[in-house]
C-alpha positions in Angstrom: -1.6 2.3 -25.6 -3.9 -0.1 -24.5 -6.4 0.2 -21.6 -6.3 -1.8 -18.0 -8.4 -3.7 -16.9 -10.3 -5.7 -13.9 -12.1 -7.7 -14.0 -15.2 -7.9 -10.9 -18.4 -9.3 -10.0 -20.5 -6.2 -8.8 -19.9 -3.1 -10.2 -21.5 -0.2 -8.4 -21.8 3.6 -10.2 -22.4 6.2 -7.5 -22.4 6.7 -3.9 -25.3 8.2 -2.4 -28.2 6.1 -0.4 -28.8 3.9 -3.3 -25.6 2.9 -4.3 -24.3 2.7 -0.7 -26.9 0.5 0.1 -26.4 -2.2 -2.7 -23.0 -1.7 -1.5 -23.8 -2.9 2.2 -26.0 -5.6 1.1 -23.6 -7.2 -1.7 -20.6 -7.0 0.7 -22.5 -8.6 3.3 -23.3 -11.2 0.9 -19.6 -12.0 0.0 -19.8 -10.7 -3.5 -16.7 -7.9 -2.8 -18.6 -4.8 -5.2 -16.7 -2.3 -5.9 -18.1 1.5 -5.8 -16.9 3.9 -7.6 -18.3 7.3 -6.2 -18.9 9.7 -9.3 -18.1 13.1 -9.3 -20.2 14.5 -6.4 -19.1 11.4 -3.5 -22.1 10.8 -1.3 -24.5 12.6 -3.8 -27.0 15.4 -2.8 -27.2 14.7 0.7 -23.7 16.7 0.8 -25.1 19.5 0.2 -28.2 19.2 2.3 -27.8 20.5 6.1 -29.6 18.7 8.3 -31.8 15.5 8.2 -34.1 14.9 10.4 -36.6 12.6 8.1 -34.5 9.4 8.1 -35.3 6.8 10.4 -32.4 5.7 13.0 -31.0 9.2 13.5 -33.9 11.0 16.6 -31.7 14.2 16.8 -31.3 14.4 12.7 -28.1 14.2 11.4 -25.5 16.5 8.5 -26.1 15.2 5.4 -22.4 14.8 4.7 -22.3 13.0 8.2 -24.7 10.5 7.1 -23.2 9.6 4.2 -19.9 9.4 5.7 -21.9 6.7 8.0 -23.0 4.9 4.5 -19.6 4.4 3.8 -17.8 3.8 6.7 -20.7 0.5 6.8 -20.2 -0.4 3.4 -16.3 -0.1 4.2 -17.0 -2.6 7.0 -18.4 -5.0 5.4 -15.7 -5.4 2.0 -16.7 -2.6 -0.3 -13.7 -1.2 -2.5 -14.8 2.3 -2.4 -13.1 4.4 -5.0 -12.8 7.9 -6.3 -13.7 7.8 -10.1 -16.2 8.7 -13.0 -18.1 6.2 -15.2 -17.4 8.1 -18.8 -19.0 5.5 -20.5 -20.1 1.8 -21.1 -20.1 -1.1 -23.2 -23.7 -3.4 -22.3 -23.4 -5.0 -25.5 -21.2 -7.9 -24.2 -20.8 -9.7 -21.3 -18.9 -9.0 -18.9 -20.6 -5.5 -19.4 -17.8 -2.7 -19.5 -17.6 0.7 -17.8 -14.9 2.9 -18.3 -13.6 4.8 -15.2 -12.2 8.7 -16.3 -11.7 7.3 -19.4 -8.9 5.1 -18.7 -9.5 2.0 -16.7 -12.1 -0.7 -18.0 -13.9 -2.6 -15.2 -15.6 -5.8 -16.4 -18.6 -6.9 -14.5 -20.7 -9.5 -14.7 -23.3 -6.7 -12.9 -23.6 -3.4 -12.8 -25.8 -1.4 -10.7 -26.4 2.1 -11.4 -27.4 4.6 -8.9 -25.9 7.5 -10.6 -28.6 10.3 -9.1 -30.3 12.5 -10.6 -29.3 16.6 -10.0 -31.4 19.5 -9.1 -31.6 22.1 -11.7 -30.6 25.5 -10.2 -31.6 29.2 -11.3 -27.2 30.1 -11.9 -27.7 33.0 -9.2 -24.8 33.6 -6.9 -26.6 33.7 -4.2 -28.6 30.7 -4.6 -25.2 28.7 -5.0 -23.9 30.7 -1.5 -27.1 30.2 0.2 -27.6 26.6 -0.7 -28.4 24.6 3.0 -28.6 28.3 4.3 -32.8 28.8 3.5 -32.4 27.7 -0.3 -33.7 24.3 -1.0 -34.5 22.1 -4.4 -36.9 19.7 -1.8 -39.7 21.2 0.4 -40.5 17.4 1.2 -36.8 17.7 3.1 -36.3 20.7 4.1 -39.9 22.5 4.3 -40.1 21.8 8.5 -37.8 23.8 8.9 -39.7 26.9 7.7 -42.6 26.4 9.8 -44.7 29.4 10.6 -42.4 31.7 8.4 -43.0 32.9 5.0 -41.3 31.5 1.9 -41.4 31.3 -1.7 -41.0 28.9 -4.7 -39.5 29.3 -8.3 -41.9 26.9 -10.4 -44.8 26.2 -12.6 -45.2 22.9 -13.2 -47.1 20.0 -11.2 -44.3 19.6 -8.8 -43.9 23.2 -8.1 -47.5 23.1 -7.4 -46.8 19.9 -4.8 -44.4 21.6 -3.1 -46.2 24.9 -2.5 -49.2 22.5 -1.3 -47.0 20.7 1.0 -45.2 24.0 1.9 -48.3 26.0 2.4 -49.4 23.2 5.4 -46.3 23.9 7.9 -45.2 27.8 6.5 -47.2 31.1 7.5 -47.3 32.1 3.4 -46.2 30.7 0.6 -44.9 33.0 -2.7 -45.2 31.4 -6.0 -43.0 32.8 -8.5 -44.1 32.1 -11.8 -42.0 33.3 -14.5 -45.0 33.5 -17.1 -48.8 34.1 -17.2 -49.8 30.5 -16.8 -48.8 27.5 -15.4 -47.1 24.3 -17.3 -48.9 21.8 -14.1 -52.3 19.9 -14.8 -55.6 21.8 -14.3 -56.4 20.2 -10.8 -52.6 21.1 -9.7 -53.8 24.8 -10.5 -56.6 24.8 -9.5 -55.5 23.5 -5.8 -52.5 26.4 -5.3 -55.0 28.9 -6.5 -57.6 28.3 -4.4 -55.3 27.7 -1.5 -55.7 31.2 0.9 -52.2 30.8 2.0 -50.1 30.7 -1.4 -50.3 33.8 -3.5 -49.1 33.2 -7.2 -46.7 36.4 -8.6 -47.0 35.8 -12.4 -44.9 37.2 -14.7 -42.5 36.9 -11.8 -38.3 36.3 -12.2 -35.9 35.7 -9.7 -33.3 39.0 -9.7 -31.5 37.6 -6.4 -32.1 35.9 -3.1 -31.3 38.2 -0.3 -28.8 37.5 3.2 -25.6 37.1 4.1 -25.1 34.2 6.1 -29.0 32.9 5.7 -32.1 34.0 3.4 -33.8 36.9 4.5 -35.6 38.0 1.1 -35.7 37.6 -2.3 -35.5 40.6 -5.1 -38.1 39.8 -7.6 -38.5 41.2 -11.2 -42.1 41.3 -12.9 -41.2 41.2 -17.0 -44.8 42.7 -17.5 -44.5 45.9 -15.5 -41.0 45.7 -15.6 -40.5 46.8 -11.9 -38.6 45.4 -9.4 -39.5 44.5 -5.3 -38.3 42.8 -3.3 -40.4 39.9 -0.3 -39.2 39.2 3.0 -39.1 35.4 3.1 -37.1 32.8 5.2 -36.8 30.3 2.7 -36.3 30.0 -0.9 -37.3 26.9 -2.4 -36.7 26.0 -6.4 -39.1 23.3 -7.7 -37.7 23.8 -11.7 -37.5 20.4 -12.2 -34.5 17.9 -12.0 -31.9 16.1 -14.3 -31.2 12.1 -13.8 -27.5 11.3 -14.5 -27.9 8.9 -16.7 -27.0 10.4 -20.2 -23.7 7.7 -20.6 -26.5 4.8 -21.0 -28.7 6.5 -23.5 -27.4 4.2 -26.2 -28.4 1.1 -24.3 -31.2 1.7 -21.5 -34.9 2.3 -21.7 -35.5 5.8 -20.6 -38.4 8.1 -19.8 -39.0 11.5 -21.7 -36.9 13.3 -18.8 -33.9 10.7 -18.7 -35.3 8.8 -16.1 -34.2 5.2 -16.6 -37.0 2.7 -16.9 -37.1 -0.8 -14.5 -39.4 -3.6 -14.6 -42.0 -2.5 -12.2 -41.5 -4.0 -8.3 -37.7 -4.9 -9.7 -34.7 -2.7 -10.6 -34.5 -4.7 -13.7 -33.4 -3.0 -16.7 -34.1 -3.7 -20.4 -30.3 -5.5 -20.0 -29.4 -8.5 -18.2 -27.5 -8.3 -15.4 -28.0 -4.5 -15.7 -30.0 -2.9 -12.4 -30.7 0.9 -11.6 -31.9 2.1 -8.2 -32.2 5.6 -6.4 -33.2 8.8 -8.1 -31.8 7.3 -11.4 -35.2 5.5 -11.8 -37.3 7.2 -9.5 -39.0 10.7 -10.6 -41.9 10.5 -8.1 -40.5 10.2 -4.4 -36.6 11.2 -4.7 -35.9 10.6 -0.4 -32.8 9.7 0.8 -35.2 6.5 2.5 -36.7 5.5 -0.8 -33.0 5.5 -2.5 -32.0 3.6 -0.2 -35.1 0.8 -0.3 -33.9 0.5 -4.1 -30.6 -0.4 -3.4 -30.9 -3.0 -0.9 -33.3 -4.1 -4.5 -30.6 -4.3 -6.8 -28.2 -5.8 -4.6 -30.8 -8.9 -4.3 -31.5 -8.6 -7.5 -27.5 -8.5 -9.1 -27.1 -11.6 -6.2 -29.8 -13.6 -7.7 -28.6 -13.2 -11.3 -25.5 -14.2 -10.2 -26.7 -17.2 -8.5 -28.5 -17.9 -11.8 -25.6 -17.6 -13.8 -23.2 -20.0 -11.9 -26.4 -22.7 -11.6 -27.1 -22.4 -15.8 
């Protein structure tokens, strides 16, 4: 049986602040994207509480709120949001194809991809359950909120050592919970957490569970050396173990980074295909803020808008 397809001029593959935001600016510029949404709609602001770091909202905002506010304005302006999973592409041709839950081809003449990228998680119970209740994957979000409490953070590599930098500026003390004798970061990163008076490493240190019912009042540590357990009063539980972009579908044709990341043109969201652009945590390791997402997909909406004014003009 053969596939169905459409055929469209902007195709858009995920629906947080990037890909809402190409959406916005390629509707406004009468080029009718479509957006499909992926399989977690409005990406990992849904499951982030409250906002309070992105300009234009003074008494913060839900994250599910806000991105409901992303798509109402993409709505406004002509975007066909849709429910649906890119299971795989085709960049070899043009139009490029992008198969929806493996039934549906859409044929674009661009695609932009702002597919995320997803926190990786310890698989505790109670860090899924306590997730926007005092457990965090982004101190740079959610740190304020701890301020002048004590809190701890699962890591051991440079952005572990960031976020317990960042953390230990705003939080009473900060636990790091290292689950070897040394540290994966850079020398300098070390160097600055250990000589920081208010984080205290626990090497040798594992999760057993995070503590509290309806928010995090402790967590239950294990120490593999000694092979005793205890157990910290904290607040908040933050875990810096690193995160996953969601770009494995375009391994065969995009340049990537070591960690998946997807590779643009410097000061463009350009990839290594014409008429192919990525934007959002997708292509950004460093920053990952709902603000910064967004900047990148206002990008690749100019940029898919020039191409195609290029392409009618050659």
């Amino acid at each position: 049986m053969s596939q169905e397809t459409e055929r469209v001029k902007v195709l858009i593959i995920g629906s947080g602040p990037a890909g809402y935001t190409a959406a916005i600016y390629a509707s406004r510029a009468g080029l009718s994207p479509v957006l499909y949404t992926g399989g977690q709609p409005g990406g990992q602001l849904t499951i982030t509480n409250d906002v309070e770091n992105y300009p234009g909202y003074p008494d913060g905002v839900m994250g599910p709120e806000m991105m409901e506010d992303f798509r109402k304005q993409a709505e406004r302006f002509g975007t066909d949001v849709r429910y649906g999973l890119a299971t795989s592409v085709d960049f070899d041709s043009f139009p490029k194809k992008v198969t929806i839950d493996e039934q549906k081809v859409i044929e674009a003449e661009t695609v932009i991809i702002s597919t995320g990228a997803s926190a990786k998680w310890l698989g505790l119970e109670s860090e899924d359950r306590l997730n926007g209740k005092g457990v965090s994957a982004c101190a740079v979000c959610d740190g304020f909120f701890f301020r002048g409490q004590d809190v701890a953070i699962v890591g051991a590599g440079d952005t572990a050592c960031e976020e317990a930098s960042y953390l230990s500026n705003i939080c009473k003390k900060v636990y790091m919970l290292v689950r070897r004798d040394e540290m994966r970061a850079s020398q300098i990163m070390q160097k600055r957490v250990m000589n920081n008076p208010k984080i205290e490493i626990l090497w040798n240190t594992e999760t057993d569970e995070i503590l509290g019912e309806d928010e995090v009042s402790g967590v239950r540590i294990f120490n593999n050396k000694t092979q005793k357990t205890s157990e910290l009063a904290i607040s908040g539980f933050f875990v810096a173990i690193g995160h996953q972009p969601n770009t494995e579908i375009f391994k065969d044709y995009l340049h990537m980074d070591d960690a998946g990341y997807l590779k643009t043109i410097p000061g463009t969201t350009k990839t290594n295909i014409e008429g192919v652009f990525a934007c959002g945590d997708a292509q950004d390791n460093v920053y990952r803020q709902a603000v910064t997402a967004a900047g990148t997909g206002c990008m690749a909406a100019l940029d898919a808008e020039r191409f195609l004014a290029e392409l009618e003009t050659a």
